[in-house]
C-alpha angles and dihedrals in degrees: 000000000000106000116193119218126182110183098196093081096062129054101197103133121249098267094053090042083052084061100042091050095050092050081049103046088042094057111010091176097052118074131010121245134215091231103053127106105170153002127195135176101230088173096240118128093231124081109232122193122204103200131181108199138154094352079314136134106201133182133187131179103203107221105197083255094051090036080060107058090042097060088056098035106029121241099290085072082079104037118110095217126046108255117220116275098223137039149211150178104035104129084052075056097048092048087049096057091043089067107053121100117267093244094059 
């Protein structure tokens, strides 16, 4: 399963969003999530997260082990950068993305 976040159209701060991921990552196919855009079943055995943070393009491919630690710690327990703590300007972002054609 390949999951697309993109984190700048939420501003839950980063400890809220470590508990979102993990709930998330812990059961993909449970709740939906502001920040994300897609899931598709790419028929791999992994779960594979796309996401777009902090002027960012991140990808993980979730091994069991790293799966894992990211349902208790959240994904940036895997990032290879520190995400910022706070954010701002999603719901500039939301009223962008109300106005696009259907077909974008």
């Amino acid at each position: 399963m390949r999951v697309v976040i993109d984190r700048e159209l939420c501003d839950a701060s980063l400890p809220f969003c470590q508990r979102c991921s993990a709930a998330f990552i812990r059961f993909p196919e449970g709740v939906d999530r502001h920040c994300i855009r897609d899931i598709i079943d790419d028929g791999s055995e992994l779960l594979t997260i796309e996401m777009k943070t902090d002027g960012r393009e991140l990808v993980l491919e979730l091994s069991d082990e790293d799966r894992e630690i990211a349902s208790i710690e959240g994904w940036e327990a895997l990032a290879q950068f520190d995400p910022a703590l706070f954010r701002s300007g999603a719901s500039e972002r939301w009223h962008q993305l109300r106005v696009l054609p259907e077909s974008h």
